[in-house]
Structure formats: C-alpha cells, structure tokens
C-alpha positions as CSV (number, residue, x, y, z in Angstrom):
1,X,82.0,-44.2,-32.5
2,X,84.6,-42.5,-34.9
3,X,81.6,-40.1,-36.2
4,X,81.1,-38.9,-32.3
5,X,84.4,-38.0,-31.2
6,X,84.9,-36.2,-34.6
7,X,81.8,-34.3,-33.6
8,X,83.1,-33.4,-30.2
9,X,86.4,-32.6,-31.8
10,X,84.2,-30.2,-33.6
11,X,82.2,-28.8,-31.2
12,X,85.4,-28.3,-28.8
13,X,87.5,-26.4,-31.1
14,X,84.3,-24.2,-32.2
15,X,83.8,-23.4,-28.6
16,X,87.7,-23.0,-28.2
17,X,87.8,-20.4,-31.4
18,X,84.7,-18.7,-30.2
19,X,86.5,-17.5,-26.7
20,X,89.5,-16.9,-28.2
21,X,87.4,-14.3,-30.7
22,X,85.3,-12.8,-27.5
23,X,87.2,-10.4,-25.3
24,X,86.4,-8.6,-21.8
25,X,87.1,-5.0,-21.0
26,X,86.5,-3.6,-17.6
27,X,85.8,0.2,-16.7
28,X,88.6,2.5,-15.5
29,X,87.3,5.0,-13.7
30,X,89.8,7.7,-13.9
31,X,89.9,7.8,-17.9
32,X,85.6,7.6,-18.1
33,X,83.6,10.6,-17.4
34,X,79.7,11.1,-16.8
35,X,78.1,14.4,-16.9
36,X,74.3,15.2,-16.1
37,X,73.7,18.7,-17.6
38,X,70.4,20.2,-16.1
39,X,68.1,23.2,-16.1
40,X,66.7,25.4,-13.7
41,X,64.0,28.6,-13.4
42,X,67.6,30.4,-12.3
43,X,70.4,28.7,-13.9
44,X,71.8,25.6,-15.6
45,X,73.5,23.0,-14.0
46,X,75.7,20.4,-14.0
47,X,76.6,17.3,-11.3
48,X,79.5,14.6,-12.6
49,X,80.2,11.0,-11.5
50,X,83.5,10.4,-9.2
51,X,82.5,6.7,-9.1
52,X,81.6,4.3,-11.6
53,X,82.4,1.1,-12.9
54,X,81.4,-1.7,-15.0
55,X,82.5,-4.4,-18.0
56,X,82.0,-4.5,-21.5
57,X,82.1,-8.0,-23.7
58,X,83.0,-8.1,-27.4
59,X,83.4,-10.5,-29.8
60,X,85.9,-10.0,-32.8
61,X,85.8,-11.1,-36.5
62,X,88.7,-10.6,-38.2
63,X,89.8,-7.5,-35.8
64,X,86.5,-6.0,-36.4
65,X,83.9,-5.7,-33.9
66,X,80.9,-8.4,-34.4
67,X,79.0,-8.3,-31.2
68,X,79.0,-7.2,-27.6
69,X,78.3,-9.5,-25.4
70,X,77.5,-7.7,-22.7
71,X,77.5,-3.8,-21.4
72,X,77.2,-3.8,-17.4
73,X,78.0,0.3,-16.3
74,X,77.3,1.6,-12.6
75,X,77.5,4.8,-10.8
76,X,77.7,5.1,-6.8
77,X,75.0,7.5,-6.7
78,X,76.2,9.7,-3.6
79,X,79.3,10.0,-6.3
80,X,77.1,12.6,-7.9
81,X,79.0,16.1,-7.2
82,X,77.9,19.4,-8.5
83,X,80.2,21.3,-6.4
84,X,77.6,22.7,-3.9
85,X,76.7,21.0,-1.5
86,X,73.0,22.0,-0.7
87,X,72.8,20.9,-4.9
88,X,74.1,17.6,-4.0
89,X,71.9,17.0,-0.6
90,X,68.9,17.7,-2.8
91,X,70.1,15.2,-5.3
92,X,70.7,12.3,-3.0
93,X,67.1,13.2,-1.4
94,X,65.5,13.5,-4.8
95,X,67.5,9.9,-5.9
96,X,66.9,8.5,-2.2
97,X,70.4,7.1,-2.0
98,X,69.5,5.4,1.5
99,X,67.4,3.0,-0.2
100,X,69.2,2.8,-3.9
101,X,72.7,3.3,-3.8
102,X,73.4,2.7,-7.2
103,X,72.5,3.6,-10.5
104,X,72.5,1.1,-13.2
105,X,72.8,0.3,-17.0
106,X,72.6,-3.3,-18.5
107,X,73.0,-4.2,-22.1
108,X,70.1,-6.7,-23.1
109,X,69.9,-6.2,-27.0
110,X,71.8,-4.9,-30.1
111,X,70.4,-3.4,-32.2
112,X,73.4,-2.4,-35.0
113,X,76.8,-2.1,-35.0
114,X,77.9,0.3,-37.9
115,X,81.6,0.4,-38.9
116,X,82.3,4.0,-39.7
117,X,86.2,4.1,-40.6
118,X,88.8,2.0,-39.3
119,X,88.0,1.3,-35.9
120,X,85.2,3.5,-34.7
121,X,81.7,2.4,-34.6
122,X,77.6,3.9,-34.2
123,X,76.1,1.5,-32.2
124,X,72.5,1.7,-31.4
125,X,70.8,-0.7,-28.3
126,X,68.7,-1.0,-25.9
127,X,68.4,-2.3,-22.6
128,X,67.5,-1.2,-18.8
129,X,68.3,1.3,-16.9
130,X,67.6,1.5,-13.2
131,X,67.4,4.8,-11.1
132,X,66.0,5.4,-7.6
133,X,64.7,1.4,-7.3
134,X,62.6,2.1,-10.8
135,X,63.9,0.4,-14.2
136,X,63.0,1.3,-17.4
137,X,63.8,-0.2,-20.6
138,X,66.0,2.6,-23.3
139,X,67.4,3.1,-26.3
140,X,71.1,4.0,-26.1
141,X,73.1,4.8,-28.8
142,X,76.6,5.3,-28.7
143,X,80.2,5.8,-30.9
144,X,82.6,3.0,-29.6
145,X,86.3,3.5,-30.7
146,X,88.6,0.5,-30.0
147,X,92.0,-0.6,-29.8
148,X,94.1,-3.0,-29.4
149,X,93.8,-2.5,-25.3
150,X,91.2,-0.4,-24.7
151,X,87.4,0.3,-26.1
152,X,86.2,4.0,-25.4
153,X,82.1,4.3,-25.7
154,X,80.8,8.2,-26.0
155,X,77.7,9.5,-26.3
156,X,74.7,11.3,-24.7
157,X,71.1,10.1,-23.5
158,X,68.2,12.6,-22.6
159,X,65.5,11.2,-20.3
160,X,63.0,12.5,-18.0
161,X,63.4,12.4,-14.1
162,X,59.8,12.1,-14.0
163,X,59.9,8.7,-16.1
164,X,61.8,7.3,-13.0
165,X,59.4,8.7,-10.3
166,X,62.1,11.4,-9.3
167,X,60.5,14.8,-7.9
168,X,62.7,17.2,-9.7
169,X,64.6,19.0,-7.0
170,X,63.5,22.3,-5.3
171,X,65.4,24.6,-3.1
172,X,64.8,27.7,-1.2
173,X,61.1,26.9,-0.2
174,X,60.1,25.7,-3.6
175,X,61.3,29.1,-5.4
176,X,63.8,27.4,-7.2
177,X,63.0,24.7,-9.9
178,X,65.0,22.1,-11.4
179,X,63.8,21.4,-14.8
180,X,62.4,17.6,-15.4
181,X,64.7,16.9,-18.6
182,X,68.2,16.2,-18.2
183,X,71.2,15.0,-20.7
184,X,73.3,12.6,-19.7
185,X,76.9,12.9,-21.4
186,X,79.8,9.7,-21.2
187,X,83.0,8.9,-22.2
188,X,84.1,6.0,-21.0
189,X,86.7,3.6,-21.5
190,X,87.1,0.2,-20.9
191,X,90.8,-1.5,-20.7
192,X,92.4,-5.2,-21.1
C-alpha cells in the first residue's frame, strides 16, 4: 500500500513538472506575415495573407527549447490580396474558396531542433499541409527565435500548385500564364 501511493506521488508530480515545462503560444495576426511570391509569362507577382491564425506548443528544458508539441497555422484563403482584384478573383477560382475556405498546416513530426546561439533555433519537420480540399505531407524547415513571451518562426517553402491539383491561373483568354512554382515566405509570431 505504502509502495503505491509513493508511485502515484511519483507519477503526479512527473506529470505536474512536465506541464509546468510545456508552454502554449497562440498566433497574432498583426505581427506574422505570409507572402506567396509567383511568376508569370508577363511579370512576377506577389499575393499576402490578411488572415491567419494558429497555436504553437513547446516544451522547455532548462529555458532551452526541447520539443514542440504541436504547430497548428491557418490562413482564410479569400484573405489572399495581391492588390488587383481580377488577380485575386482568379486566385479564389483557382483555390475554389466556395468549397475550401481555409488553408492549413499541421505539425505531425520533428525532425531536429538545432540550437544556433542563444535563443534562436533551425528546426526541420514535417507534417501536412492542406490546400484546395487536397493534403499533402512536407517538409518544413524553419528558424524559431523565442523569448520569454513570444516565439517568432521564419522561413520559406517552395511547392508546386500542380502537386495540390491547382490549375495555375490564366487571364486575358489564356494569354497570360501563372507559372506552377510558387515560394511561400512567413514570419510569424506567436505570443503568451
């Protein structure tokens, strides 16, 4: 009897120090950014996020990043604005944001987690990534800064709009052509 509540002592305070050590961040919008940088037979172009949220959950060792949890990021997709509107009519047909009004990005492995001075990090992972209603599993690597209220991801993904069944955009009567490659560039941050 002794031996079991000494194990249940044990096992509460391990799961007591383990939530004390994980900690949850959720997106602020107006300090994150998210560009898609594109090409076409005419011009290159560029369409940003207005709307996009999401959590991020870490665990600490020591003050030093030992895990994340979990990575959930969205984006209203109709909250992709180029600054033309014909370009952003094509874009919503193209994404069919009727149907799939969102797109998605959720964490489902680490791969490393690479302390590079202080408290900035390379982290490498994969997980899925859902556009148009099609998910597809990637490799996203990122730098992740954090402080003592606030974790900052940045980096930049290229991907194919083919790979998600997306028609590359046209306009005037097919003459011009968007280019099937995009990048996608983020800074986000993630506060208390």
């Amino acid at each position: 009897m002794k031996l079991y509540s000494s194990l249940r002592i044990l096992i509460a305070t391990l799961l007591i120090s383990t939530g004390i050590n994980a900690q949850s961040y959720k997106l602020d919008n107006q300090s994150s950014s998210l560009i898609v940088d594109g090409t076409s037979n005419i011009h290159d172009w560029t369409i940003e996020a207005e709307n996009t949220s999401g959590t991020i959950n870490i665990d600490l060792d020591e003050g030093k990043i030992d895990d994340i949890e979990n990575l959930e990021f969205s984006v209203i997709a109709e909250s992709l604005m180029s600054g033309k509107s014909g370009m952003d009519k094509n874009t919503y047909k193209a994404l069919n944001t009727d149907k799939y009004k969102s797109i998605t990005y959720q964490l489902q492995k680490v791969n490393s987690i690479e302390n590079t001075s202080g408290n900035t990090y390379k982290v490498s992972t994969k997980g899925n990534l859902t556009i148009a209603g099609v998910k597809k599993e990637i490799n996203l690597n990122f730098n992740l800064k954090s402080d003592s209220n606030k974790i900052v991801l940045s980096g930049e993904h290229k991907l194919k709009m083919t790979d998600f069944e997306i028609d590359p955009p046209t306009a005037m009567f097919g003459s011009i052509k968007t280019g099937d490659m995009v990048k996608i560039k983020f800074t986000t941050q993630f506060n208390k």
